[in-house]
N, C-alpha and C positions, 0 to 999 in steps of 0.2 A: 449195797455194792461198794468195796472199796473204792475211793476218788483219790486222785492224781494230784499232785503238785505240779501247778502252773507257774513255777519261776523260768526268771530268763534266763540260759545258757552265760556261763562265764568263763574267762579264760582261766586255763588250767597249769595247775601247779608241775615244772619240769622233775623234778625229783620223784615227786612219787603218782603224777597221772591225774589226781582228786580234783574237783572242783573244791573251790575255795567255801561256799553255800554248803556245800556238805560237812567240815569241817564247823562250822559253826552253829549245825542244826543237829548234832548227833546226839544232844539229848532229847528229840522229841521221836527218835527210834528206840532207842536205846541208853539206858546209862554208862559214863564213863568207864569207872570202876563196877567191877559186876564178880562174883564168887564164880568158880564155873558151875554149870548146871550140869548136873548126872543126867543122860538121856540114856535109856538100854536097846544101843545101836546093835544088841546081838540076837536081840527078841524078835521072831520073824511077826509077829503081831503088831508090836510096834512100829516096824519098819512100816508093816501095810499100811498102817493106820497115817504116817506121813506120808506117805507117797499120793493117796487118797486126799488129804487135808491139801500137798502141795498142786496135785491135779485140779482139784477144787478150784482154789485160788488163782493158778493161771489161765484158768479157762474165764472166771468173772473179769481176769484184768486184759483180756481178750491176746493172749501168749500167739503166735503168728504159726511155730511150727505144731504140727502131730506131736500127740498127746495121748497115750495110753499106759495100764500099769507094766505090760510087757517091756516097753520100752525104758520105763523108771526103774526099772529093776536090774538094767543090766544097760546103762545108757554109756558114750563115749565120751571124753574131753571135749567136744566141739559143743555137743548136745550140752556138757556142763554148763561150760562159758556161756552159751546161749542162754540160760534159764537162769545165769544169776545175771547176767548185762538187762535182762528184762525185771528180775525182782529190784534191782538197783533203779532203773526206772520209772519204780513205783513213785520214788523220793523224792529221785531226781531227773527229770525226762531231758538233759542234753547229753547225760552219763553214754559213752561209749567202749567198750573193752579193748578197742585196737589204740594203743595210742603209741607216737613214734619213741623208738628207744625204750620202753619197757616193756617187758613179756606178760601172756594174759594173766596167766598165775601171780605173778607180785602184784599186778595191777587186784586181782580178788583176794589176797592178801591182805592188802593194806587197805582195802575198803572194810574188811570183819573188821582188823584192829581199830581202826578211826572207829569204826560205830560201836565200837566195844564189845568185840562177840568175845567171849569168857575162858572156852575151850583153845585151845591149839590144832591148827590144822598145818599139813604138810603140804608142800610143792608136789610129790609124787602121788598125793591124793589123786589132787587134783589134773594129774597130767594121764596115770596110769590109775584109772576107775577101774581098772580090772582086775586091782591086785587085793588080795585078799582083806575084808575089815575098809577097805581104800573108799567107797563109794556108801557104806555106813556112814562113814565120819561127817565125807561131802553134805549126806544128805540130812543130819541132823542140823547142820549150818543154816543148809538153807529152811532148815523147818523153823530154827530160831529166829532167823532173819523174816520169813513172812508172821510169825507170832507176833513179833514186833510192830512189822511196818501195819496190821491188822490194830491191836492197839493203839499206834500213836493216833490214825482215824476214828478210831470211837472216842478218843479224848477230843480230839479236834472238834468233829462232829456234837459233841455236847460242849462242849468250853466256847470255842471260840465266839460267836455268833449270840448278836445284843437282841433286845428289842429297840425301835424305834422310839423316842418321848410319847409322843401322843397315837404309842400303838397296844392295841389292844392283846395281852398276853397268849390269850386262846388261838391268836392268828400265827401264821407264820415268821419268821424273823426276816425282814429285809435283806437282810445284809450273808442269810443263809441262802437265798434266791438267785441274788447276783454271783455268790460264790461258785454255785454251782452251775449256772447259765456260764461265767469265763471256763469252768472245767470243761461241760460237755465243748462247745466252740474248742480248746486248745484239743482236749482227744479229736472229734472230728477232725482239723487241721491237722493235725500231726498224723491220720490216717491217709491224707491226700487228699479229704471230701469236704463238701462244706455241709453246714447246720443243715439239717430238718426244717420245711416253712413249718411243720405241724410241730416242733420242739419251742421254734419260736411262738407259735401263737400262745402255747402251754404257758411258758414264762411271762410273758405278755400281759395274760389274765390271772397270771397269781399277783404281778408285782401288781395291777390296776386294783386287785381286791387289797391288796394291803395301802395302797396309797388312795383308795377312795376318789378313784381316776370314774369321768365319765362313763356312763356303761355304753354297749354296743347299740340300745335304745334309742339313747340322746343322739345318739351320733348318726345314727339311722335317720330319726328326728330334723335334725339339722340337712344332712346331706338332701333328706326329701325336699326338706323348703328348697336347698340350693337348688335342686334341678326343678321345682316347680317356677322360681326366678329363671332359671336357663331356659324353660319352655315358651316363656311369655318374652324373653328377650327374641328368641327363634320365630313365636310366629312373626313378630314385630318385624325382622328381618325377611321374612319369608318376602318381602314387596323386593326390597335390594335382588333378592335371588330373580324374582319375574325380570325386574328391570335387566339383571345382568345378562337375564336367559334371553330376553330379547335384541340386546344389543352383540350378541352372540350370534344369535341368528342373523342380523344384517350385516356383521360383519361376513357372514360363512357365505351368503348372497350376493354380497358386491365379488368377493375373491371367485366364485362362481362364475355371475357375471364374465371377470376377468379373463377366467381359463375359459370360455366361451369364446369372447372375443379373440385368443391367443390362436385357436382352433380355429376358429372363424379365415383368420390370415390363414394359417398354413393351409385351410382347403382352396382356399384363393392360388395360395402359390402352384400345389400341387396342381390343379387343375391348368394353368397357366405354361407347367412343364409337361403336362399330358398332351396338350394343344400342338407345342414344340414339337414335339416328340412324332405325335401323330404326322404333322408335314413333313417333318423329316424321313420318316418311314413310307409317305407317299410317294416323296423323289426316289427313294431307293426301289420300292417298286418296278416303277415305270424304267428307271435305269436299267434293272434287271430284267421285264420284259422287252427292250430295245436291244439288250443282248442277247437275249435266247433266238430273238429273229434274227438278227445277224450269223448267229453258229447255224440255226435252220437253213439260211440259204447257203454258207459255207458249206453244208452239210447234203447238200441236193445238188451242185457243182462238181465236189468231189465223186459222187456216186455216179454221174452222168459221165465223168470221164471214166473210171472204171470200168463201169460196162461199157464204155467204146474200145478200152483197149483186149476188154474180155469178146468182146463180138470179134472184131480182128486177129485170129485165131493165124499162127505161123507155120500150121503143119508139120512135116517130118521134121523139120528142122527145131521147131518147137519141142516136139518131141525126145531129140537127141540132146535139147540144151538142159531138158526139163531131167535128164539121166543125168549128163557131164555135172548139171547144178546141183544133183544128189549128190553125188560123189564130194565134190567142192565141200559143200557144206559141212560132209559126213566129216574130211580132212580138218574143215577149217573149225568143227566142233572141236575134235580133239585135242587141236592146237590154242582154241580158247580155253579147253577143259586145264591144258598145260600152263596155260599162261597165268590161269586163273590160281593154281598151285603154288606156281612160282611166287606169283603175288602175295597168295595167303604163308606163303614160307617167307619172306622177305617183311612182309606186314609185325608178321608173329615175334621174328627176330628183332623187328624193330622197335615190339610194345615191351619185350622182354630186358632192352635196354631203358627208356623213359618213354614217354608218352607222346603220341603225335597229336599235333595239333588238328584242330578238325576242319581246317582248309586246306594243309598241308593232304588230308586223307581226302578231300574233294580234288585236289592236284593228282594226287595217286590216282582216283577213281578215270580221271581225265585221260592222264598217261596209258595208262593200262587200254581203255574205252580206242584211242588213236594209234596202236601197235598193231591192227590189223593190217593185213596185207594192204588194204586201199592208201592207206596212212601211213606205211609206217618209214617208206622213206622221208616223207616230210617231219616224223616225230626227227626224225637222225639227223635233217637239216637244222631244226632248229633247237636243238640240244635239249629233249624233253626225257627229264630222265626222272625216276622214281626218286622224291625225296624222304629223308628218316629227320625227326626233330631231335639230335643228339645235342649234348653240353654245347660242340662248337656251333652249332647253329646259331648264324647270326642275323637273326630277324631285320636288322637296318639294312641289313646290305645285301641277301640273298633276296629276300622278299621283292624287289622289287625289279632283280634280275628275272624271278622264274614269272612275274606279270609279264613282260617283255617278251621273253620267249613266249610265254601264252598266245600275247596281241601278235605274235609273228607269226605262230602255227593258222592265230584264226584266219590272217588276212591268206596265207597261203592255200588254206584247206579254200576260203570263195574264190582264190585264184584258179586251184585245180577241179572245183566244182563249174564254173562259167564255163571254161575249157573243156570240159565234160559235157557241157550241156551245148557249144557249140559244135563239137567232135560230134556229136549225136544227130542235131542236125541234118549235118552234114554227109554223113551216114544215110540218117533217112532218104534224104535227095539223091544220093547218089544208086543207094537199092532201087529206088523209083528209075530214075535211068536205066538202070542195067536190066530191070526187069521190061522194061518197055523197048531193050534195044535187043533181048533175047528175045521175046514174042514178034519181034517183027527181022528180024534178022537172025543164021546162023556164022555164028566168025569162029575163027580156032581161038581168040584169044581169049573167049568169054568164059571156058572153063577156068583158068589161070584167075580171073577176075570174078567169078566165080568163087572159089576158093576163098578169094581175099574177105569178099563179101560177107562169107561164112563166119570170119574170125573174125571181122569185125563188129559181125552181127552177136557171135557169144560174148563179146566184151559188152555188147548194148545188154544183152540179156542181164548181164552180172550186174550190169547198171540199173535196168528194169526191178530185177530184186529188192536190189536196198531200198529203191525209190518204193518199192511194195513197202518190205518191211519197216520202212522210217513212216509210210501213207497208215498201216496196220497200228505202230503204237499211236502216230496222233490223234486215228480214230477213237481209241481205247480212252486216251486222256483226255479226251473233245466230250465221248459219251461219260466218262466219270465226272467232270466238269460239269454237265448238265443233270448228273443226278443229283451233286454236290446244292447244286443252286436252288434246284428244284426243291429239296429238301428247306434247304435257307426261304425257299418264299414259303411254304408250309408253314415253317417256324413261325415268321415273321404275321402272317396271317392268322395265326392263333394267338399270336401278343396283339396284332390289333385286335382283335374280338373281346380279349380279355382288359384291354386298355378299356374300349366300348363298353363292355358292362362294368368297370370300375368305377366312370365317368355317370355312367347312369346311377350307382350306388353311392357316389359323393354327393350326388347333385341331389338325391331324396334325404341324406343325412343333412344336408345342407338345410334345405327346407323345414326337417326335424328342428335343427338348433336354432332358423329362426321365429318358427311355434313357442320355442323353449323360451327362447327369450322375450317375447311379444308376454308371456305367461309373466313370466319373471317380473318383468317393468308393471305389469299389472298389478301383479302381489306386493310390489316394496311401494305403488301410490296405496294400496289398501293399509299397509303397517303405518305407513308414515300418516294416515287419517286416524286409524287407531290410538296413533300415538299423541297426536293432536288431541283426542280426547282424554287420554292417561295422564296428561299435564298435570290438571289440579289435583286429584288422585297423588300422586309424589307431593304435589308440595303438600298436603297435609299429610301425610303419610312422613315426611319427615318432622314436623312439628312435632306427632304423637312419638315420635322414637324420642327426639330429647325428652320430651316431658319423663318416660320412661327409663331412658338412661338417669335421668336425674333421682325416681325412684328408687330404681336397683342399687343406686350408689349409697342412700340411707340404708337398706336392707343389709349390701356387703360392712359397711362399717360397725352397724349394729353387730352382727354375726362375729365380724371380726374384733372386736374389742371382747365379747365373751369367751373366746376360743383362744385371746390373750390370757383372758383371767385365769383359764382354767390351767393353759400352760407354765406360768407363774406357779401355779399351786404345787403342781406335778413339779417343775423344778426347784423349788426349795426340798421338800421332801426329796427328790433323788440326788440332791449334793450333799444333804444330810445324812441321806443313809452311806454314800459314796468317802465322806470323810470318817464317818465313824468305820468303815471299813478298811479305808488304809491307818487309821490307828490300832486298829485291832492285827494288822500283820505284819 
């Protein structure tokens, strides 16, 4: 197989493109002066016969692009360039065809001339391969040019390359070995790959047969004893390994220990806040049972007066108040239903500007709630009017205006309430008269009186209602209250249950860890008895290590002074054969 020249790239001449090493080597291509050689580039046999020789050749020097005789027989100027940038390569591998400021053609030009190709080739050969005779011409060049670079290698290949002084003919030559162990290394590297381990083992053992190197035998030999010395060193050590593997362990036993006792505290604590917890949930209890009986008797009070005012039944008059209170209502729905409108049309318009605040919207709720007919001229006395939260709202200075009116509405509303509840009274007493002055007497004025009685009796009745309907929601929120609660001691009676068996499941873990530990303290007086006896065991156990070290240390220097010698040997012969190789290039 043709090989490569491994020189180093240098810098390149501006005038005509060449490396400087090519200029100086081109008699070991070709000679200077040359006759031209007659090739018959019009013989279609001939032709085949190069194109085959130069297929050949680029395929042994591993050419990168596709390669067949179709394509050599009618190839482009790119494909040219390509295949002589790579034969030029063969010579000189930092050789490139692109270079700044000259064309490819002058650049393959002047590389035939320097190597002394004999014939004449044109520019338009080389640019238009398509033109008649054009790509003959090209291709006997290049058949000259790989003839050449084919020879200078078998000259090389036989010429250059010595024997060693004291090597024996029949063997291989030195300095042929190394040559070509740097070839293959630069072709792999210049492919992007590194060496072969199995290229190197190959070189390895040819160069050890010609320098009469150790065989893989001795070395085997050697390596055996080392690791038969590493084995006796190892059991030797194996006591360090117990020793360390025990003090491992007491260490992993106290940190044990440790987290033990860490654990230890925190069920202490927990248990401590359980305790807490647990009285604290007792007073809440019993608070919450002192309350249910309280709402209980509240709750039996309230019902005892209902049904006295339900047995107390008013007759016709009941009757006629129980229609007028239809009607009422029916009015006074639609007028909520309105107000409630207005409201949500006033509300709407006022989230549709910026936002109300949400006591601002408990103020509204207020407002709205006290425009009833019973209230609503007190809302008009004391200036209660729907507020909106816009830009000029000034929270320092309104706010504490509309609290004011607030405390004024409430003290008025218990003014006209008491006064309501006196009026009522008063009322009552005076129906009781009247009725004990009609059963026992008849006067003409009692119908007049009468009458009165009547209107002031629907005004009680309208009063009787609300006090219904205000007695209807607190019942509501009295019995919500106590389902609310009732739920709450549920809860709370299931967290104690579940406290109670947590208490019991700490307090059996408790008792686990201090098993654990009673175990533990037993096991580290047993190691520590143990280890009382392991005493003398280490000290002689270390005595036999030095003795031993002191052994193995005779053994390593023996070893190592012959493995000096032999290295000595191997390196005079490899600087021998190393200079006579750079004389030889």
């Amino acid at each position: 197989m043709p090989r490569n020249f491994s020189l180093q790239p240098e810098r390149k001449s501006r005038m005509t493109g060449i490396p400087s090493n090519i200029k100086a080597r081109t008699s070991s291509v070709g000679p200077q002066e040359q006759k031209p050689v007659n090739r018959e580039v019009k013989s279609k046999a001939n032709i085949t016969k190069m194109i085959g020789s130069l297929i050949q050749f680029l395929e042994t020097t591993d050419y990168s692009n596709s390669l067949s005789p179709k394509i050599l027989h009618s190839p482009n100027s790119k494909e040219i360039f390509s295949i002589f940038e790579h034969l030029v390569r063969q010579v000189e591998p930092s050789f490139r065809i692109e270079n700044d400021g000259i064309k490819a053609e002058e650049v393959c030009l002047n590389y035939l001339k320097i190597l002394g190709y004999p014939n004449i080739l044109s520019k338009h050969h080389l640019l238009a391969p398509g033109a008649p005779q054009a790509w003959n011409s090209v291709l006997a060049a290049f058949d000259w040019f790989r003839e050449e670079t084919e020879n200078a290698n078998d000259a090389i290949n036989f010429s250059v390359f010595r024997y060693d002084d004291d090597q024996d003919t029949e063997e291989e030559p030195l300095n042929k070995i190394i040559f070509q162990l740097k070839s293959v290394i630069f072709k792999r590297r210049r492919e992007g790959f590194d060496i072969f381990p199995s290229d190197i083992e190959d070189y390895r053992c040819r160069i050890n047969r010609v320098l009469n190197a150790p065989s893989e035998d001795d070395m085997k030999k050697l390596y055996d004893r080392l690791n038969e010395v590493d084995k006796e060193m190892n059991s030797i050590n194996n006591v360090d390994d117990e020793e360390r593997s025990l003090r491992i362990q007491l260490a992993e036993t106290e940190s044990s220990l440790k987290s033990l006792d860490e654990n230890l505290r925190d069920h202490e604590s927990q248990i401590a806040n359980l305790k807490s917890l647990d009285e604290e949930r007792t007073k809440v209890l019993k608070e919450l049972e002192l309350k249910n009986k309280e709402a209980e008797q509240q709750l039996v009070t309230v019902r005892a007066k209902v049904k006295e005012q339900e047995d107390a039944g008013y007759g016709r008059l009941a009757q006629e108040y129980i229609m007028l209170r239809e009607r009422v209502d029916a009015r006074l729905q639609a007028k909520d239903d309105l107000i409630k409108q207005v409201e949500q049309k006033e509300l709407d318009y006022t989230r549709s500007e910026g936002t109300i605040a949400p006591t601002l919207d408990a103020y509204n709720r207020l407002v709205g709630s006290l425009r009833k007919p019973p209230f609503s001229q007190i809302t008009k006395s004391c200036n209660l009017e729907v507020c909106t939260y816009r830009k000029g709202f000034d929270i320092a200075k309104q706010l504490p205006l509309l609290v004011q009116n607030v405390k004024a509405c409430v003290e008025q509303l218990t003014l006209a309430l008491t006064s309501k509840e006196q009026r009522l009274s008063e009322l009552v007493e005076r129906l009781e008269t009247l009725q004990s002055s009609i059963n026992s007497s008849e006067l003409p004025g009692v119908q007049a009186k009468l009458d009165e009685v009547k209107i002031d009796l629907a005004k009680l009745d309208e009063l009787l209602a609300e006090e219904y309907s205000a007695h209807a929601k607190a019942e509501e929120e009295y019995i919500n209250l106590c389902s609310h609660r009732a739920k709450e001691l549920e809860q709370l009676k299931k967290q104690l249950t579940d406290d109670e068996q947590r208490q019991t499941e700490l307090s059996g873990k408790l008792e686990e860890i201090i098993q654990e530990r009673i175990k533990i303290t037993s096991y580290i007086e047993n190691i520590s008895q143990q280890l009382s006896v392991f005493v003398p065991y280490i000290e002689s156990y270390f005595k036999t290590k030095e003795s031993a070290n002191r052994t193995w240390q005779m053994h390593i220097n023996i070893l190592r002074e012959e493995v000096q010698s032999a290295a000595r040997r191997i390196e005079n012969k490899v600087r021998k054969a190393l200079e006579e190789n750079s004389l030889s290039e």
